[in-house]
ZAMARGU-4260 file (C-alpha; in steps of 0.2 Angstrom, whole numbers, plus 5000, padded with zeros to 4 digits):
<rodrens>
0) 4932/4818/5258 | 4936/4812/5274 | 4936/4791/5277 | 4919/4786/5282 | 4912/4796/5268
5) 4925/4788/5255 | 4920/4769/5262 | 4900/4773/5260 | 4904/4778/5244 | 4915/4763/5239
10) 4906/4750/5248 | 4891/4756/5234 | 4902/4750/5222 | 4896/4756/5203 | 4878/4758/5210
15) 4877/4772/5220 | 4867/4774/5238 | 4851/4766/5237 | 4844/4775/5249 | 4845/4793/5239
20) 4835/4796/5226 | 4838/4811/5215 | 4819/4819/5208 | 4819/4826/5192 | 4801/4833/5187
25) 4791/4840/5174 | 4785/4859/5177 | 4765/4853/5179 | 4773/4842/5193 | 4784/4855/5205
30) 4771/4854/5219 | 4772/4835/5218 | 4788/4832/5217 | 4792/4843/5233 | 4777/4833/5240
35) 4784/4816/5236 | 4802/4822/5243 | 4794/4827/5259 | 4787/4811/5264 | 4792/4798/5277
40) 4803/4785/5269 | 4818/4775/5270 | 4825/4787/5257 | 4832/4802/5255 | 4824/4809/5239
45) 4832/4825/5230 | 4820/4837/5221 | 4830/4842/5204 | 4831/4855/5192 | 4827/4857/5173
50) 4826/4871/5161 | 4811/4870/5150 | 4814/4886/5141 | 4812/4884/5118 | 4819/4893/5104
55) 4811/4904/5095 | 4804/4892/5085 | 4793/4884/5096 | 4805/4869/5101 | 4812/4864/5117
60) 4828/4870/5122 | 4833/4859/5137 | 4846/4857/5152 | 4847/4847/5164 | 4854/4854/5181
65) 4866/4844/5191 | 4870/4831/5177 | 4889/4829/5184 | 4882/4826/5201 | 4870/4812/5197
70) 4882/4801/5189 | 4882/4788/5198 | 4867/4789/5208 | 4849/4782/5209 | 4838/4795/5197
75) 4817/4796/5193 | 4808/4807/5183 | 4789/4813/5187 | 4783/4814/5170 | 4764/4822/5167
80) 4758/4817/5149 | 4741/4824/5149 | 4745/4838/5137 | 4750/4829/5123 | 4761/4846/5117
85) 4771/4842/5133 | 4776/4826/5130 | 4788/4829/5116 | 4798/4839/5128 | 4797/4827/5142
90) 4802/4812/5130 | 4817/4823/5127 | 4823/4822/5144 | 4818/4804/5150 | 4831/4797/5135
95) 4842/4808/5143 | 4846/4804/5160 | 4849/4788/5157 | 4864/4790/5146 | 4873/4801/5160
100) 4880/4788/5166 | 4866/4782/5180 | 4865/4769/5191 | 4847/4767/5188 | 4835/4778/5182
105) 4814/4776/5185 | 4799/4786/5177 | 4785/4791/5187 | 4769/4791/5176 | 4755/4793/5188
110) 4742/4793/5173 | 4744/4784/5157 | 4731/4795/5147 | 4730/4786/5129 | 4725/4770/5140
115) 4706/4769/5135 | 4713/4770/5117 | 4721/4751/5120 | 4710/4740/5108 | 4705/4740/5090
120) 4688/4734/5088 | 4686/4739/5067 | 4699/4743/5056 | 4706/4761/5055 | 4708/4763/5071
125) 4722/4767/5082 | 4725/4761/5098 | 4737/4775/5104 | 4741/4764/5122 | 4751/4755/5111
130) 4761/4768/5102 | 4766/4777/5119 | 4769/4761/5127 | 4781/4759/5114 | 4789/4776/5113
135) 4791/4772/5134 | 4801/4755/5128 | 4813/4763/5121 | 4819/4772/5131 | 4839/4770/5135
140) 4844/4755/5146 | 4854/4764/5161 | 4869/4755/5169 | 4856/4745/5181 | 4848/4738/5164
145) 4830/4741/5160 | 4820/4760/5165 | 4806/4754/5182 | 4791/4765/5176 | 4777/4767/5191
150) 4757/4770/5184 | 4742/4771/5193 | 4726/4764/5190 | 4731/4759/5170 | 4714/4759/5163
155) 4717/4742/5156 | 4727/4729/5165 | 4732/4719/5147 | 4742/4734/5142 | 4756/4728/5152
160) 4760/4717/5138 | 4761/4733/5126 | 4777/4736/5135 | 4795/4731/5128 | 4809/4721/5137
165) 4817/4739/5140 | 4805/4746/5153 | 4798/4736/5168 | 4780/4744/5172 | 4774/4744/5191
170) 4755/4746/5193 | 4750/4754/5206 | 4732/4761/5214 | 4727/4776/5222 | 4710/4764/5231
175) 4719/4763/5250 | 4717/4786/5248 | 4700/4780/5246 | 4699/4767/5260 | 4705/4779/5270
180) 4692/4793/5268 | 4678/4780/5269 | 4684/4774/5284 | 4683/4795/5292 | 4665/4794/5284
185) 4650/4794/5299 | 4640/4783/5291 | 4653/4772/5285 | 4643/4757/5291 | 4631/4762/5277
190) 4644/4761/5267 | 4641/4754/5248 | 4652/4753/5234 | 4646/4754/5215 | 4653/4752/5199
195) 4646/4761/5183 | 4650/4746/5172 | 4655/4728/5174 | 4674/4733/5170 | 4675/4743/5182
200) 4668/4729/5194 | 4681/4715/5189 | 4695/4729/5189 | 4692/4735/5208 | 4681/4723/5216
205) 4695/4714/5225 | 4700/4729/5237 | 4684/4731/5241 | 4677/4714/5249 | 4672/4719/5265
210) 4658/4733/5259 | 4641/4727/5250 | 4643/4732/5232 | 4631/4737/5217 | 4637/4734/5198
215) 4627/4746/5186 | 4629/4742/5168 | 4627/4753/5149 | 4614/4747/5136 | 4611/4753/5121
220) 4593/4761/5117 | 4597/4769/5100 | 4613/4779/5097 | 4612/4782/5116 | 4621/4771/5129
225) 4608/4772/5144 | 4615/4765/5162 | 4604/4752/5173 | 4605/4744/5188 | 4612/4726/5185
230) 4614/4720/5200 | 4615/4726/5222 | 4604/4736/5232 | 4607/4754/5234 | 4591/4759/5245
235) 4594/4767/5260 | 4614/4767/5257 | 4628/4780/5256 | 4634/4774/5238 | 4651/4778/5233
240) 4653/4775/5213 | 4671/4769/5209 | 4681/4770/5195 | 4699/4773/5186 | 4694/4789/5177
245) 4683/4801/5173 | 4682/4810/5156 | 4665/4822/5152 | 4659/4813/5169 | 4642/4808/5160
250) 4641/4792/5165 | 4644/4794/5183 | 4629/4808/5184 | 4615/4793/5174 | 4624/4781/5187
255) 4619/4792/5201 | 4601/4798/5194 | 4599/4776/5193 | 4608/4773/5211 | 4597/4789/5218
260) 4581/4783/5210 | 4582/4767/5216 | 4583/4774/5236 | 4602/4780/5239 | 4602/4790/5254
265) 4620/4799/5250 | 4630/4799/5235 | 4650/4800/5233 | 4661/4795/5218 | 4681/4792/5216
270) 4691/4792/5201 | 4709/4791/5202 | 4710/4800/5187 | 4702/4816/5186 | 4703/4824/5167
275) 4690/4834/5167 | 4693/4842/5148 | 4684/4858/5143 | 4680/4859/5161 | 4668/4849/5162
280) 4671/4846/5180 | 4657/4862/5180 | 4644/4848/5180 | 4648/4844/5200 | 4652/4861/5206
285) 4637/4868/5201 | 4626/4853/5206 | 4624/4843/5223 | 4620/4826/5216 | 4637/4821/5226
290) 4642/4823/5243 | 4660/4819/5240 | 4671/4819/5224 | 4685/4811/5228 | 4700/4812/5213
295) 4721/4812/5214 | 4734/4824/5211 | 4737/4814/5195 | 4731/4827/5182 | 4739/4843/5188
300) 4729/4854/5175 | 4714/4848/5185 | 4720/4850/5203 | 4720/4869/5202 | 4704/4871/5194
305) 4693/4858/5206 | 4704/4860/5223 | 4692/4869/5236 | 4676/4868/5227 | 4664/4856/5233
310) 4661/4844/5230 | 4680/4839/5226 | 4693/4834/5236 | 4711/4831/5229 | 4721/4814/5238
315) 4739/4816/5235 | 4750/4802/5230 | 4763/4809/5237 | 4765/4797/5247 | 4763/4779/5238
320) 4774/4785/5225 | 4788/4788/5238 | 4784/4770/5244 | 4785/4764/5229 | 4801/4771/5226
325) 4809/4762/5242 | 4806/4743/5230
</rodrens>
């Protein structure tokens, strides 16, 4: 090692170079993980290697590639938890890395999925927000101290308290991808933003002060939960419905059947989230209720099913994540 490479090195003392960061990844995650190390930043970021092979009886047999070569040095992980027979595996490794002798180690978790599961309201039930914050808590200090974990759009802002001493959570949002693709719109000066219920409003209203908004709201008539208008004036507009996730996406279409009724002359929708289970993301491709179907890269399983297909578009978080990375 010649001398300026030996003073860099030393002058880091026990912390390594902040300015590289080396990126461990789930397999769900490659195309991301390259994404994010391709950005723009102030850091150099390293795209690294896992073996995710199993024995023959199902479980994992893991290997971390390079685990002499990141001692030392400023590691993440990009985690993907929407398969819950994934996470197992992926637990596995993130209690790993930080025992091999890190200077600080950071998990990505662009979608906290058990986060509509976060309150009780009869007993039995089990707000499973809480048991994986917990399971996240533990995971081993590195020799910087606590694990930084990065989320976006956690469905509930409280469940930052779920989390232990052991891990610091960073919430951030996928809205300025949004902002973005509104402001390319042509009739962006039409422009109106709706929420399909009032906790959606108090959770997103704040990036959104400049545009007119309309807050919808779910009564019960029955055992059916009907959406109504609560509030704003849709008529004439290009209404963009705005929310954290969506699941079967039945709430957004009686949104958009109210918002339409009531004189919307466009309709678009964004969900940083896009779970889509049992492909129920069907209901928009074969209807054109929307004219844009704005989601994230967050759920990988849905990316490859939606991406191409109008109404969807996928916005990457490439690159707030590397952003992110530079705190």
């Amino acid at each position: 090692m010649d001398e300026a490479k030996r003073t860099r090195r030393d002058s880091f003392g026990p912390w390594g170079d902040p300015s590289i960061k080396y990126l461990y990844y789930c397999p769900q995650m490659k195309e991301l993980a390259h994404s994010i190390a391709a950005q723009p930043t102030k850091l150099t970021i390293r795209p690294m290697e896992v073996s995710w092979a199993k024995f023959p009886d199902g479980f994992p047999n893991l290997f971390v590639e390079g685990a002499e070569e990141i001692r030392g040095k400023h590691v993440a992980f990009l985690a993907s938890f929407n398969n819950p027979d994934t996470i197992f595996e992926q637990i596995s490794v993130i209690y790993s890395l930080p025992k091999m002798f890190i200077a600080s180690f950071t998990l990505i978790l662009p979608f906290f999925p058990t986060g509509t599961a976060e309150r009780v309201e009869r007993e039995g039930e089990v707000p499973t927000a809480v048991t994986l914050a917990r399971m996240l808590s533990n995971i081993p200090m590195s020799r910087g101290g606590p694990t930084s974990t990065i989320i976006f759009d956690i469905h509930a802002l409280q469940e930052r308290f779920y989390f232990g001493d052991n891990i610091t959570p960073c919430f951030e949002t996928g809205i300025p991808l949004l902002l973005e693709e509104i402001a390319a719109l042509p009739d962006k000066s039409d422009v109106v933003i709706a929420y399909p219920d009032e906790g959606a409003m108090k959770r997103f209203h704040t990036f959104f002060e400049a545009f007119d908004e309309v807050v919808c709201t779910k009564v019960r008539q029955g055992d059916k939960r009907l959406v109504t208008l609560k509030e704003g004036e849709p008529a004439g507009k290009h209404v963009v419905i705005v929310d954290d996730l969506v699941q079967s996406g039945g709430t957004l279409i009686e949104c958009g059947k109210v918002l339409k009724a009531r004189g919307a002359k466009a309709l678009s929708a964004f969900c940083t989230h896009g779970v889509f289970p049992n492909d129920k993301h069907e209901r928009f491709t074969e209807s054109d209720m929307f004219d844009n179907f704005w989601i994230t890269d967050s759920c990988p399983q849905t990316v490859s099913r939606v991406r191409g297909r109008a109404p969807f578009k996928v916005l990457s978080l490439a690159g707030r994540i590397a952003r992110a990375l530079e705190i």
